[in-house]
MIMI-410777 format. One record per residue (C-alpha): residue number from 1; residue in three letters; x, y, z. Coordinates in steps of 0.001 Angstrom, whole numbers, plus 500000, padded with zeros to 6 digits. Example, Ala and Ser with C-alpha at 12.3 -4.5 7.8 and 13.67 -1.06 7.14 Angstrom:
<resi:1	resn:ALA	east:512300	north:495500	up:507800>
<resi:2	resn:SER	east:513670	north:498940	up:507140>
***
This chain:
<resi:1	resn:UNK	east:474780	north:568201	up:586741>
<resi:2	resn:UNK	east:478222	north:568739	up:585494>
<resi:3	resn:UNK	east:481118	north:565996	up:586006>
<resi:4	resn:UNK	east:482535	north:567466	up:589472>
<resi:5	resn:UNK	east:485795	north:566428	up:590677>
<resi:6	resn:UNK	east:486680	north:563258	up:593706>
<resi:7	resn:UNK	east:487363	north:565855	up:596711>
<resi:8	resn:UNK	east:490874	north:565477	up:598443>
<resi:9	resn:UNK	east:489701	north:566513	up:601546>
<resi:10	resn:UNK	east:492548	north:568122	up:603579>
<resi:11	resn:UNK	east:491304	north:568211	up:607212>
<resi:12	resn:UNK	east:489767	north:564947	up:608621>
<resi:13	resn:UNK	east:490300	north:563056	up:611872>
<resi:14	resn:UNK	east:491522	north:559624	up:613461>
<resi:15	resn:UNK	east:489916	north:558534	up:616000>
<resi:16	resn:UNK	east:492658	north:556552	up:617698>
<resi:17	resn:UNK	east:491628	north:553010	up:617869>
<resi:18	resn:UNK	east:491858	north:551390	up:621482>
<resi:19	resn:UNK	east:495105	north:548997	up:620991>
<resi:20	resn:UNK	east:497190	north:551931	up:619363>
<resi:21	resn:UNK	east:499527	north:552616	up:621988>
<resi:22	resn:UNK	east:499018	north:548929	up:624500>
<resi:23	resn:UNK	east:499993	north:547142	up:621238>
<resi:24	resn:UNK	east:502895	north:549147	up:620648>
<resi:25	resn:UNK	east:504515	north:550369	up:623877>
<resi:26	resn:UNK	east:506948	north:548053	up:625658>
<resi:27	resn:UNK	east:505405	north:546100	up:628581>
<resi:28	resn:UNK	east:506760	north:548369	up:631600>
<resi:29	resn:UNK	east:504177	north:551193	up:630100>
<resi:30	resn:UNK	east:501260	north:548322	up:630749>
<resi:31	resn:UNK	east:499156	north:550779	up:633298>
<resi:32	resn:UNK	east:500889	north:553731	up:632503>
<resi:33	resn:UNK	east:500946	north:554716	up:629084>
<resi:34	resn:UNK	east:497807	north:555569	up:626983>
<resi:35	resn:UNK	east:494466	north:552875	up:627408>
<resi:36	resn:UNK	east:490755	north:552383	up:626984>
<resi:37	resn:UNK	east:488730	north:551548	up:629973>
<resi:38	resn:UNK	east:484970	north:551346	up:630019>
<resi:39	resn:UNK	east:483095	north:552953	up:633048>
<resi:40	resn:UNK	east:480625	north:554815	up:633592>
<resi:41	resn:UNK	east:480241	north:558777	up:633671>
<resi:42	resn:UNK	east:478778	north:561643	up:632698>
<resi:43	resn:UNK	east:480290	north:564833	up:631160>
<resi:44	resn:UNK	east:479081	north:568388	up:631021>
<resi:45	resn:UNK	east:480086	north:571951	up:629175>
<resi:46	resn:UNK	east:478801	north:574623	up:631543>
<resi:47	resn:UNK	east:480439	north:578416	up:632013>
<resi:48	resn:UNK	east:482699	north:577575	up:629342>
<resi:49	resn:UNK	east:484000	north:574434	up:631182>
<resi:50	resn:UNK	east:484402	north:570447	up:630138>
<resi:51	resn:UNK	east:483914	north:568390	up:632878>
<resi:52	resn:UNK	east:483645	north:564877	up:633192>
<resi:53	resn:UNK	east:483296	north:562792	up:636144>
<resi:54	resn:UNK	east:482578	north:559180	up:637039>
<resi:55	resn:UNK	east:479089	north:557787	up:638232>
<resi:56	resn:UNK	east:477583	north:554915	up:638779>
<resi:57	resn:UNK	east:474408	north:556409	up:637633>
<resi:58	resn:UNK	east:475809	north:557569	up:634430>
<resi:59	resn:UNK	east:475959	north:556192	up:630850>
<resi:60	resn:UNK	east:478619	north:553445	up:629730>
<resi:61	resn:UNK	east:481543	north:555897	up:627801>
<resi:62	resn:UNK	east:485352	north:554171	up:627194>
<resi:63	resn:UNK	east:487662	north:557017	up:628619>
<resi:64	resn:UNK	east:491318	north:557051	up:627637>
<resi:65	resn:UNK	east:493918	north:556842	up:630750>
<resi:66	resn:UNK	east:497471	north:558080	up:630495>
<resi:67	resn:UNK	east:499078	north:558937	up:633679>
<resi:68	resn:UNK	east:497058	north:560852	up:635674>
<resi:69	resn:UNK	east:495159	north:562248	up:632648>
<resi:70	resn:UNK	east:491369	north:560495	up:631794>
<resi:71	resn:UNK	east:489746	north:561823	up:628781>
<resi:72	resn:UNK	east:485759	north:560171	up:627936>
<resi:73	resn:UNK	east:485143	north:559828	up:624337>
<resi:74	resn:UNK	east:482419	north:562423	up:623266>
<resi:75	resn:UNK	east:479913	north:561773	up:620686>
<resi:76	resn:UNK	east:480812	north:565493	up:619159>
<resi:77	resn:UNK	east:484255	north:563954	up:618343>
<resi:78	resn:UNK	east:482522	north:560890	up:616300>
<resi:79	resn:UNK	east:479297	north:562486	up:615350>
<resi:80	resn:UNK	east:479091	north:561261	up:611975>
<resi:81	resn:UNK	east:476042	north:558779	up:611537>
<resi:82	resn:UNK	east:473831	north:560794	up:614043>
<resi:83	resn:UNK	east:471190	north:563578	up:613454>
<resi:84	resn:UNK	east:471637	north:567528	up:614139>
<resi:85	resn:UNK	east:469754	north:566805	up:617109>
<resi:86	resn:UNK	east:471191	north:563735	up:618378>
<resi:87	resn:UNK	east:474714	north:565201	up:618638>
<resi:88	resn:UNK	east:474992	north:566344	up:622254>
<resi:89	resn:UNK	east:478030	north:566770	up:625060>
<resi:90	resn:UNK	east:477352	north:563039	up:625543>
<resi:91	resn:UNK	east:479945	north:559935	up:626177>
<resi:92	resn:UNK	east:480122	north:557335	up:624007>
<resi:93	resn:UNK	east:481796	north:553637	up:623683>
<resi:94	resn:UNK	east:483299	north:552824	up:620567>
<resi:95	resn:UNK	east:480474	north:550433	up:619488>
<resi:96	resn:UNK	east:478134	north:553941	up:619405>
<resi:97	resn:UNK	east:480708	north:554905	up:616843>
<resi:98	resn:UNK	east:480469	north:553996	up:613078>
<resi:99	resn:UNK	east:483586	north:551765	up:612500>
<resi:100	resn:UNK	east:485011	north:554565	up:610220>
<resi:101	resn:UNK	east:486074	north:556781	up:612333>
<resi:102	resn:UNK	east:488828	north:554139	up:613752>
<resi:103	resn:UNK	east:489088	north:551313	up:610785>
<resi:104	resn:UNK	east:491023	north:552263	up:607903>
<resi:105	resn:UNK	east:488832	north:550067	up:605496>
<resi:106	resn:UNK	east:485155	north:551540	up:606999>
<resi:107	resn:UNK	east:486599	north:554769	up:606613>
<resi:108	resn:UNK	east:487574	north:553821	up:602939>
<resi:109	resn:UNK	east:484017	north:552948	up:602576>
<resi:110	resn:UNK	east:482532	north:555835	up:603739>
<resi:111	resn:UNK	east:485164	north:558091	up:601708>
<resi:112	resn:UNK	east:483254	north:556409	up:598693>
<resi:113	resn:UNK	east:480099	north:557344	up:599865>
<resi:114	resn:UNK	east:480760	north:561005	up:599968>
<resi:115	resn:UNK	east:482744	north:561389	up:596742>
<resi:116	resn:UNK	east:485995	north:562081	up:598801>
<resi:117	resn:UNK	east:488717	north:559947	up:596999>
<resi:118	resn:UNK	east:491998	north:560901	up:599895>
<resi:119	resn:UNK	east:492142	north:562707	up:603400>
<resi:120	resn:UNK	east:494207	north:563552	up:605365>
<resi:121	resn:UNK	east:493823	north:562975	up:608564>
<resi:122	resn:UNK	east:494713	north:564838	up:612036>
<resi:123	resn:UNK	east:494535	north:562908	up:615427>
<resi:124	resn:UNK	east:491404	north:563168	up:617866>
<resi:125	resn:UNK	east:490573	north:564010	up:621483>
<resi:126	resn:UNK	east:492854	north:561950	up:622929>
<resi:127	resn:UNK	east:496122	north:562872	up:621518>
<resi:128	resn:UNK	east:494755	north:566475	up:620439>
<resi:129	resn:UNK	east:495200	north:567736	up:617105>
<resi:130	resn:UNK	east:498591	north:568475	up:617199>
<resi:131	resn:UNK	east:499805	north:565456	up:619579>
<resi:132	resn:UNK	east:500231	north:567953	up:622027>
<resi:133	resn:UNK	east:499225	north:565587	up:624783>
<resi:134	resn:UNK	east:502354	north:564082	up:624995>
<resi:135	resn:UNK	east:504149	north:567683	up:625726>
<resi:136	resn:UNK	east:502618	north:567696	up:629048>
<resi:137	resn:UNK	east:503348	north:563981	up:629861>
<resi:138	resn:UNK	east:505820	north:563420	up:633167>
<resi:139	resn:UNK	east:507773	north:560728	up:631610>
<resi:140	resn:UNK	east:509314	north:562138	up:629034>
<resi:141	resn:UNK	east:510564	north:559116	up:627363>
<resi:142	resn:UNK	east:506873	north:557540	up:627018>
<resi:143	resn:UNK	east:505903	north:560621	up:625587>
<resi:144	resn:UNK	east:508763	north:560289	up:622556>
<resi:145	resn:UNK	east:507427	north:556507	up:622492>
<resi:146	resn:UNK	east:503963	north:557383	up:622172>
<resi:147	resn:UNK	east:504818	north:559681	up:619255>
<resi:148	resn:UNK	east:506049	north:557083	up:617742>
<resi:149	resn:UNK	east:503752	north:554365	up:618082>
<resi:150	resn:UNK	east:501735	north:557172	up:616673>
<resi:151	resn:UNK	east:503508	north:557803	up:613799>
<resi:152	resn:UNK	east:503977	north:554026	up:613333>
<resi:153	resn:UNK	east:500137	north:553312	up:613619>
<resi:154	resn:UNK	east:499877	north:555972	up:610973>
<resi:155	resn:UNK	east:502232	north:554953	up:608304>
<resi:156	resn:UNK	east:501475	north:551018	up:609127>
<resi:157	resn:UNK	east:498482	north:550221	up:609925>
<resi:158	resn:UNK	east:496156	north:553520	up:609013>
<resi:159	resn:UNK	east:497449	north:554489	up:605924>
<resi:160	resn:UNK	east:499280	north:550956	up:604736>
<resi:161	resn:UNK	east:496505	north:549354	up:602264>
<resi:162	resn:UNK	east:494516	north:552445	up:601312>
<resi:163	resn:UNK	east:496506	north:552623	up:597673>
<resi:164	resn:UNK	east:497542	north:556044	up:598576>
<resi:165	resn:UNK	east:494017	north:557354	up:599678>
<resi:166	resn:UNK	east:494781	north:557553	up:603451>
<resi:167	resn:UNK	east:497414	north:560607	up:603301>
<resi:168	resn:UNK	east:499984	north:560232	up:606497>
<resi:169	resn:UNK	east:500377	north:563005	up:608507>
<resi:170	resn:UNK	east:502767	north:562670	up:611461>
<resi:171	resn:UNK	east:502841	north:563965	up:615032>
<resi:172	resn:UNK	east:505972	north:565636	up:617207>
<resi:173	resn:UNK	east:507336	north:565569	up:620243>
<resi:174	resn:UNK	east:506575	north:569065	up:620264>
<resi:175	resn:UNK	east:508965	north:569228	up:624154>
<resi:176	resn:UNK	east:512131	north:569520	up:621730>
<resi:177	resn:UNK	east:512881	north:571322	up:618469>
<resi:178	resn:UNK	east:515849	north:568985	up:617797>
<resi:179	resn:UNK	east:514007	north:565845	up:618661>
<resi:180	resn:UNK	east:510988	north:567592	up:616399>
<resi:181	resn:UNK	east:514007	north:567735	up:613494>
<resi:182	resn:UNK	east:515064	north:564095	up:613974>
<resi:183	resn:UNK	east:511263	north:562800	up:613979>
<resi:184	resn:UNK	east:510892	north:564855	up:610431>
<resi:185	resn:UNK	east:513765	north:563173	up:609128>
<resi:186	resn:UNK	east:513017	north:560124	up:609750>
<resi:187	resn:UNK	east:509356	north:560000	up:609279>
<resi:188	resn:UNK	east:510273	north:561572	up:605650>
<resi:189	resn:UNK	east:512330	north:558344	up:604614>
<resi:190	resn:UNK	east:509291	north:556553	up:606167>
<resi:191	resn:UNK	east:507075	north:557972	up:603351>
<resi:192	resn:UNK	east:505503	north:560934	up:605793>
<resi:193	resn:UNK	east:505435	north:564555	up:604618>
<resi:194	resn:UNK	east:503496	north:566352	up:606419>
<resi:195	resn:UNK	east:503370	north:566489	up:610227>
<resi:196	resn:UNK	east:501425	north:567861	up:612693>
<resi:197	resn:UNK	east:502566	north:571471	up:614757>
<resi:198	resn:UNK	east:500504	north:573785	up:617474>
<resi:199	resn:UNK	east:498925	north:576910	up:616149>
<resi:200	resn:UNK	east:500461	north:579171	up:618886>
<resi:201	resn:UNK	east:503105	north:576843	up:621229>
<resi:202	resn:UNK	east:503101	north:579660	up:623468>
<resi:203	resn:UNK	east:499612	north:578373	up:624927>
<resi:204	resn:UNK	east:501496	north:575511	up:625061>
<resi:205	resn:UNK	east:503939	north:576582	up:627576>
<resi:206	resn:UNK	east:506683	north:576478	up:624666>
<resi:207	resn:UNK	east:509039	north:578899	up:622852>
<resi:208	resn:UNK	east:507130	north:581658	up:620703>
<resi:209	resn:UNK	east:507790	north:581724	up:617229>
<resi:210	resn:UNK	east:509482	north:584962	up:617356>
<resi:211	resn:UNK	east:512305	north:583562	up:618498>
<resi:212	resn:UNK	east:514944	north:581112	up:616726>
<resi:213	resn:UNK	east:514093	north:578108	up:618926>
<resi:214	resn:UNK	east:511995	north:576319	up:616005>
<resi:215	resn:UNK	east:514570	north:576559	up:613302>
<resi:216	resn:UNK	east:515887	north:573016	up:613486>
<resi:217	resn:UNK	east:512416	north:571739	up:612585>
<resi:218	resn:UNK	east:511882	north:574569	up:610085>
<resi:219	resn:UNK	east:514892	north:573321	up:608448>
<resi:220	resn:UNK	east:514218	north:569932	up:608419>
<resi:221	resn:UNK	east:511037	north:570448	up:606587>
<resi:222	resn:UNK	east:512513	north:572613	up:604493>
<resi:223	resn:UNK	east:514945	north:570127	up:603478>
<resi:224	resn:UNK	east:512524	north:567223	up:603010>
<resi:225	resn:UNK	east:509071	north:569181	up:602160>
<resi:226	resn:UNK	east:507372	north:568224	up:604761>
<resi:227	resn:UNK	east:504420	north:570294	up:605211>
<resi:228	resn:UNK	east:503492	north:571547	up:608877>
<resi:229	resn:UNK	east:499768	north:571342	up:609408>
<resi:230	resn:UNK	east:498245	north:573342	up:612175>
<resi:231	resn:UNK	east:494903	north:572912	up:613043>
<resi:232	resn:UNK	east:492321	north:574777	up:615048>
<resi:233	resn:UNK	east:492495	north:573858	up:618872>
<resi:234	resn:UNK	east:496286	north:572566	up:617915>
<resi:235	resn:UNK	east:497468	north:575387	up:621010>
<resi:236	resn:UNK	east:494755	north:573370	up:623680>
<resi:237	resn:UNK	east:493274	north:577076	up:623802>
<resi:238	resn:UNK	east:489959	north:578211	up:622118>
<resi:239	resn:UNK	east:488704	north:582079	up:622283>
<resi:240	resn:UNK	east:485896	north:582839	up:624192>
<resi:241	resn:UNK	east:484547	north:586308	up:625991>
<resi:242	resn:UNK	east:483811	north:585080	up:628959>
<resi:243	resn:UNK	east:483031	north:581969	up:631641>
<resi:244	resn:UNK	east:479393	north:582427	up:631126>
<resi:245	resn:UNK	east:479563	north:582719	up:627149>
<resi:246	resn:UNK	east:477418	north:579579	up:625709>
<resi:247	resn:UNK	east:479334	north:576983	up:623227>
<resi:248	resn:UNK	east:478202	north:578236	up:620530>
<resi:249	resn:UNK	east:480686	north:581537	up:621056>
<resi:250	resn:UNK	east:483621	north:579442	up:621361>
<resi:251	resn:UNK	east:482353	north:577536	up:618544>
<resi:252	resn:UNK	east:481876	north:580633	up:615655>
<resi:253	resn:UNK	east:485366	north:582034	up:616870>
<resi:254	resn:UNK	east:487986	north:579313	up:616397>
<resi:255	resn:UNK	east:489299	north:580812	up:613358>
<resi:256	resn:UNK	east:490346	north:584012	up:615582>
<resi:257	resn:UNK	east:492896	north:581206	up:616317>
<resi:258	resn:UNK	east:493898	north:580992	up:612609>
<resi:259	resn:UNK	east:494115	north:584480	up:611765>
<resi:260	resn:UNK	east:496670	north:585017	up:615226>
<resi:261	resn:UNK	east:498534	north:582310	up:614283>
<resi:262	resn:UNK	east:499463	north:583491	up:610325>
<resi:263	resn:UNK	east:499889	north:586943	up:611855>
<resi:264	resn:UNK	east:502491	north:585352	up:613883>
<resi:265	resn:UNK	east:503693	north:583405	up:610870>
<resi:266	resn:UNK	east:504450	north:586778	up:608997>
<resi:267	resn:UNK	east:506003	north:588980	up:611347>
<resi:268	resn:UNK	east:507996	north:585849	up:612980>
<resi:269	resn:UNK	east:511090	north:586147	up:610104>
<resi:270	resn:UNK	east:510739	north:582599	up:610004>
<resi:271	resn:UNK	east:509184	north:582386	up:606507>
<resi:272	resn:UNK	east:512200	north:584721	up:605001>
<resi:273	resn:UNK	east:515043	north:582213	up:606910>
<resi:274	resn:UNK	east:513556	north:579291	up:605380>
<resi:275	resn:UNK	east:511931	north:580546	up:601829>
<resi:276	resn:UNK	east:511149	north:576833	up:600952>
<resi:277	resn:UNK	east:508437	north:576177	up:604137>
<resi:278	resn:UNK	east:504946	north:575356	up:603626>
<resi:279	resn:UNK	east:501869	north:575578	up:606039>
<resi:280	resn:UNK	east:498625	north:574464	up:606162>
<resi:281	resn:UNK	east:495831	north:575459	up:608396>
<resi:282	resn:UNK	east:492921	north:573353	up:609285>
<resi:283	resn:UNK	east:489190	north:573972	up:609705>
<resi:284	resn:UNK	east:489978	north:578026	up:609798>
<resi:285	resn:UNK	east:488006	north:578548	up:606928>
<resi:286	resn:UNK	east:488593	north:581415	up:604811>
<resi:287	resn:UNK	east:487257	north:584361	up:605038>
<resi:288	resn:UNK	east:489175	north:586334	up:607873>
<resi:289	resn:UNK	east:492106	north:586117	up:605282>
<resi:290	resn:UNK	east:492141	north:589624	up:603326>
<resi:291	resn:UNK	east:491553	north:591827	up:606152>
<resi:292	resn:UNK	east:493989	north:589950	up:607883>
<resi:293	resn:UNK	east:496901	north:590378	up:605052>
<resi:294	resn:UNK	east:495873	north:593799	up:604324>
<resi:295	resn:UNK	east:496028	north:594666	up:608258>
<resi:296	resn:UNK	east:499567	north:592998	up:608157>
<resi:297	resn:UNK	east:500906	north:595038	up:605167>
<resi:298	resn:UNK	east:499425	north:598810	up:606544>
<resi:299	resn:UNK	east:501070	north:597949	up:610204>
<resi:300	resn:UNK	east:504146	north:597026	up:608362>
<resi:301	resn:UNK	east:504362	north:600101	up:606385>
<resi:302	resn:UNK	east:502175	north:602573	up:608312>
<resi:303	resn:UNK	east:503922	north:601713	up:611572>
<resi:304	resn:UNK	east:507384	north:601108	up:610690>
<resi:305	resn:UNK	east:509266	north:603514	up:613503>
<resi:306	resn:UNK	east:508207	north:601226	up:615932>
<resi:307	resn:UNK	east:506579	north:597897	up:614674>
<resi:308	resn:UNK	east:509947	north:596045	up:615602>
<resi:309	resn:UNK	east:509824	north:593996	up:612265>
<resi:310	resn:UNK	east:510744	north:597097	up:609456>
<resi:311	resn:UNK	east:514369	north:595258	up:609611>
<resi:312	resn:UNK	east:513796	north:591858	up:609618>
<resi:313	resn:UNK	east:510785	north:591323	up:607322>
<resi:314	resn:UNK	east:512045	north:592786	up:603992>
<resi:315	resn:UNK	east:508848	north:592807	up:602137>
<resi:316	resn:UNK	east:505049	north:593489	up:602880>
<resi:317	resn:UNK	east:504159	north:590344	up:604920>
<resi:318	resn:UNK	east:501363	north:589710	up:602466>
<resi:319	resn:UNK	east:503875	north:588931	up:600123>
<resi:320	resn:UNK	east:504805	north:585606	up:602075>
<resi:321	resn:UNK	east:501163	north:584213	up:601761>
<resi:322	resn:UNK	east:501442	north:582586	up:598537>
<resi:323	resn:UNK	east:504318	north:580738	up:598231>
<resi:324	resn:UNK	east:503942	north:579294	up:601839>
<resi:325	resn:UNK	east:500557	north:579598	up:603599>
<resi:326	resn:UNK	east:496987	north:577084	up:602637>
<resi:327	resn:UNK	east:493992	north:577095	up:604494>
<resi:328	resn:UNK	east:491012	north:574884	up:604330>
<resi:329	resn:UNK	east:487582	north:576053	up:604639>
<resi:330	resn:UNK	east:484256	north:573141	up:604871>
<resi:331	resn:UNK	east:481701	north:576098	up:604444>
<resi:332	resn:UNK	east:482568	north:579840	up:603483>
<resi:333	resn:UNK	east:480707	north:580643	up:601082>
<resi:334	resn:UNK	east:481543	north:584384	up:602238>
<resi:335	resn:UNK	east:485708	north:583662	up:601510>
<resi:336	resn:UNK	east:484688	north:581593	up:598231>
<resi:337	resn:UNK	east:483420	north:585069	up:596898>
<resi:338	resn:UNK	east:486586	north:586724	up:597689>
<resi:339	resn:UNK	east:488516	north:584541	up:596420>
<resi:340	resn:UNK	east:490545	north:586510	up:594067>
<resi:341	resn:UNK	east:491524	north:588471	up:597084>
<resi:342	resn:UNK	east:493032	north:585276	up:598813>
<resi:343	resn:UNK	east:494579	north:583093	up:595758>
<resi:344	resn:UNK	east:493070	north:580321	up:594299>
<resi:345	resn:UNK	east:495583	north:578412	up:594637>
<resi:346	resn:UNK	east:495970	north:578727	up:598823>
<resi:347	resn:UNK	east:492352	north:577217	up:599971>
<resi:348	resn:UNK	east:491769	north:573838	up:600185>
<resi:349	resn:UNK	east:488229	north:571841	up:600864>
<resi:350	resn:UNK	east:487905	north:569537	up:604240>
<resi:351	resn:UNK	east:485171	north:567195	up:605019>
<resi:352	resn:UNK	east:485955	north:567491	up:608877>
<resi:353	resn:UNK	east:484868	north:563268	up:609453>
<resi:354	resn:UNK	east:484391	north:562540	up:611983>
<resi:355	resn:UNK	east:483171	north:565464	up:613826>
<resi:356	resn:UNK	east:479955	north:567530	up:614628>
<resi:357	resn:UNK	east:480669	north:570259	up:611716>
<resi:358	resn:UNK	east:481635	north:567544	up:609120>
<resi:359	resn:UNK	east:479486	north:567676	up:606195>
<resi:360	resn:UNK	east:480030	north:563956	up:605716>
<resi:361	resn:UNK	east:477818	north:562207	up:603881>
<resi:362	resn:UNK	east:476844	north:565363	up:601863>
<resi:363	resn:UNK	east:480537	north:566082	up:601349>
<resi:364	resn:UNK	east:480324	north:566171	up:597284>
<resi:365	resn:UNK	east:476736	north:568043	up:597080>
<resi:366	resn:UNK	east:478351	north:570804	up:599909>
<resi:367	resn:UNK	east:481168	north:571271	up:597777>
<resi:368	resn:UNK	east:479364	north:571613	up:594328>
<resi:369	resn:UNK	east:476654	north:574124	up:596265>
<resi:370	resn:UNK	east:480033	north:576215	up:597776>
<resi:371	resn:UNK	east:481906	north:575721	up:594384>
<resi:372	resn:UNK	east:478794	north:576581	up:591494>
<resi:373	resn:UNK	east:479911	north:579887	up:590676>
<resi:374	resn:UNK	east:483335	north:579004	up:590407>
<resi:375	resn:UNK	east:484817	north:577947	up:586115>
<resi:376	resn:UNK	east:485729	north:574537	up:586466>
<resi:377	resn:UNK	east:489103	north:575252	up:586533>
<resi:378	resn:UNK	east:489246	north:577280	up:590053>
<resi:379	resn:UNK	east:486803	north:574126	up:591418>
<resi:380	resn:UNK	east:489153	north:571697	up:590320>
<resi:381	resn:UNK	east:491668	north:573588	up:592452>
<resi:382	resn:UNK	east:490256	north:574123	up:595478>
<resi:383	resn:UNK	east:488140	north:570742	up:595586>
<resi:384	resn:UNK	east:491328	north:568650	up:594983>
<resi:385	resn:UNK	east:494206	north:570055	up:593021>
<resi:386	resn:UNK	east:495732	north:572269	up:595329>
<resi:387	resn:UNK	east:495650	north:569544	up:598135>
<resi:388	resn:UNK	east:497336	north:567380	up:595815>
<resi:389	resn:UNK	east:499753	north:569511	up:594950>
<resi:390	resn:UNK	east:500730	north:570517	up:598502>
<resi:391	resn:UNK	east:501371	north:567085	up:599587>
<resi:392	resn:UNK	east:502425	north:565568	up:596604>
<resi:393	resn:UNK	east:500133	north:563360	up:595816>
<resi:394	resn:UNK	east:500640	north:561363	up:592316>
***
C-alpha cells in the first residue's frame, strides 16, 4: 500500500449545536429567534414531499423553532455511525447523534479516524447550506443577527482550537448584496475566506445573476479572496420529474443543480468583471463537467446571432473554468477518468460527514480505490492540494 496523502476534505457539514443562536442573540429574541425543543413527531417523504408533524404517538426528535418555521432533526442529516439500512426519513434527538457532528473536538476525533486531516464545513438542515434560512425570516434584523452569531460560532467556538484543521466558512445575509459585501469584509479581517452563496438565488426569490445586483459582493471577494462556496440544495430547490417520482430520483439528480448553476456562472459576465473570483461547488461531483463546457462553447459560437452573450462574454465560456471554477466529487469514478478533460487542478475530494452519502469512516480507503489509477502527483492534488491551495491553507 503506497504512502497516500491526509485528505482535505472540502465539503462537510455542521450540525448546529442547540445553544448556537440562544447563547448568542440578545434576550428580546428569547422565544423568537432560532431554538431546540424536544417533542414528539413523526416525519414522512411521500410524492416528493417532507412532512413532519407532531404526535403524541410518535418518536422523541428535538425540532428547531424560529418564528413560525419548525424543522425536526432527521437522522439522514447525521447518519454517520448508523448502517445502510438503519438510515431512514426518521427524527432524531441529539443524543442519537455521534457527538461529532456538533463538537468541534469529537469531530477532530473522528477526522483522525478517517485519514481526513481539515474540512471544511457547510451548515445543516436548520440554517440550509447556504444560510438561506435567514432570507426568508420576517424580522429582518434577527436574521442579520443570526448570521452573525453564525459566523461568530464558526470562527470562535467551531473552528477556534482545531490548529487550523476546522476550515471557517461563513454565511450571508443573502436579503442584501451590500450587507453580503460588508459581512465579507469583515469576516475576512476575522480570519474567514470563504463564505457560503445559493446555487441559483433566483429559487430564492432573489436577483438572477445575469444582472449587476451581486457585484458588491463579487467585489468584495475579489478584493479579499474570499472564496464563494455553493453547495447542492444551496437554492432550497432540488430537480425532480414529478410528485410521484421516489427519493431516489431527486437523489441521483442534484448535480443537474451544479451543472445550471456554472452555466449561469459563464454566460452571467460576472467572471470577466471580476477576473480575480473563485468558486467552489459542493457535492456536484464531476462528471457532468465536459459536456457541460463543451455545450457552453458550441452555443457560444454556433449560436452567436442570437445567444444574447456574443458581446459581453469575449471568449469561449470554457475558457473561464480554470482560473475560477472547483468542484468536489465523494464518488465519480466516471469524472476521475476524464479527468484530463476537466483539469486536475479544479476537483476537489469531500467526505460529506455527517450525512447519508458520506463515506465517513472509509473516507481514506474510498479515496485511494477512486484515486489508484491516478500518478501520485494528480492524487496528491485532488485528495488535498488543490483544496489547500484554494483556501489557503499553510
Amino acid at each position: 500500500m503506497k504512502d497516500f496523502p491526509l485528505i482535505v476534505s472540502a465539503d462537510d457539514h455542521v450540525l448546529e449545536p442547540k445553544d448556537l443562536w440562544s447563547s448568542r442573540l440578545p434576550a428580546k429574541y428569547e422565544g423568537i429567534g432560532p431554538r431546540v425543543v424536544r417533542e414528539r413527531g413523526t416525519a414522512e417523504f411521500r410524492d416528493g414531499v417532507f412532512t413532519y408533524e407532531t404526535s403524541n404517538a410518535g418518536e422523541l426528535v428535538d425540532v428547531w423553532y424560529y418564528e413560525d418555521v419548525r424543522v425536526p432533526s432527521m437522522l439522514t442529516g447525521s447518519a454517520v455511525g448508523y448502517e445502510l439500512e438503519e438510515m431512514e426519513t426518521k427524527v432524531v434527538t441529539y443524543e442519537d447523534m455521534r457527538p461529532g457532528c456538533y463538537d468541534p473536538k469529537a469531530r477532530l476525533a473522528d477526522m483522525d479516524l478517517s485519514g481526513v486531516e481539515a474540512s471544511l464545513c457547510f451548515p445543516n438542515m436548520f440554517a440550509r447550506f447556504a444560510g438561506q434560512r435567514f432570507v426568508f425570516g420576517t424580522d429582518k434584523e434577527l436574521s442579520k443577527q443570526c448570521v452573525r452569531a453564525y459566523n461568530d460560532f464558526m470562527l470562535d467556538e467551531w473552528c477556534g482550537d482545531s490548529a487550523g484543521r476546522l476550515i471557517p466558512l461563513g454565511i450571508l445575509p443573502l436579503w442584501d448584496a451590500d450587507l453580503c459585501a460588508d459581512e465579507v469584509r469583515l469576516m475576512s479581517s476575522r480570519g474567514i475566506h470563504a463564505m457560503c452563496f445559493t446555487e441559483i438565488p433566483y429559487y430564492l426569490g432573489l436577483p438572477s445573476l445575469h444582472t449587476t445586483y451581486w457585484d458588491p459582493l463579487f467585489r468584495a471577494c475579489e478584493e479579499t479572496s474570499t472564496v464563494l462556496m455553493m453547495h447542492i440544495g444551496s437554492g432550497s430547490k432540488l430537480p425532480s420529474t414529478s410528485p410521484d417520482a421516489p427519493a431516489a430520483v431527486l437523489n441521483t439528480l442534484p448535480s443537474v443543480n451544479a451543472a445550471m448553476s456554472m452555466v449561469d456562472w459563464l454566460f452571467s459576465g460576472a467572471l470577466t468583471r471580476f477576473p480575480g473570483l473563485k468558486l467552489g461547488f459542493a457535492e456536484c461531483q464531476i462528471g457532468w463537467i465536459p459536456y457541460f463546457l463543451e455545450r457552453s462553447d458550441e452555443v457560444w459560437e454556433h449560436n452567436r446571432g442570437w445567444n444574447e452573450v456574443w458581446g459581453k462574454i469575449p471568449e469561449p465560456p470554457s475558457s473561464y473554468f480554470p482560473d475560477h471554477i472547483f468542484c468536489t466529487f465523494f464518488s465519480d469514478n466516471f469524472g476521475l477518468r476524464h479527468l484530463d478533460e476537466i483539469g486536475a487542478d479544479n476537483v476537489m475530494f469531500e467526505t460529506d460527514y455527517p450525512h447519508s452519502d458520506s463515506n465517513w469512516p472509509d473516507s481514506r480507503e474510498v479515496a485511494m480505490k477512486q484515486t489508484e489509477f491516478l500518478d501520485d502527483e494528480t492524487t496528491e492534488k485532488v485528495v488535498r492540494g488543490n483544496a489547500r491551495r484554494l483556501f489557503g491553507l499553510t
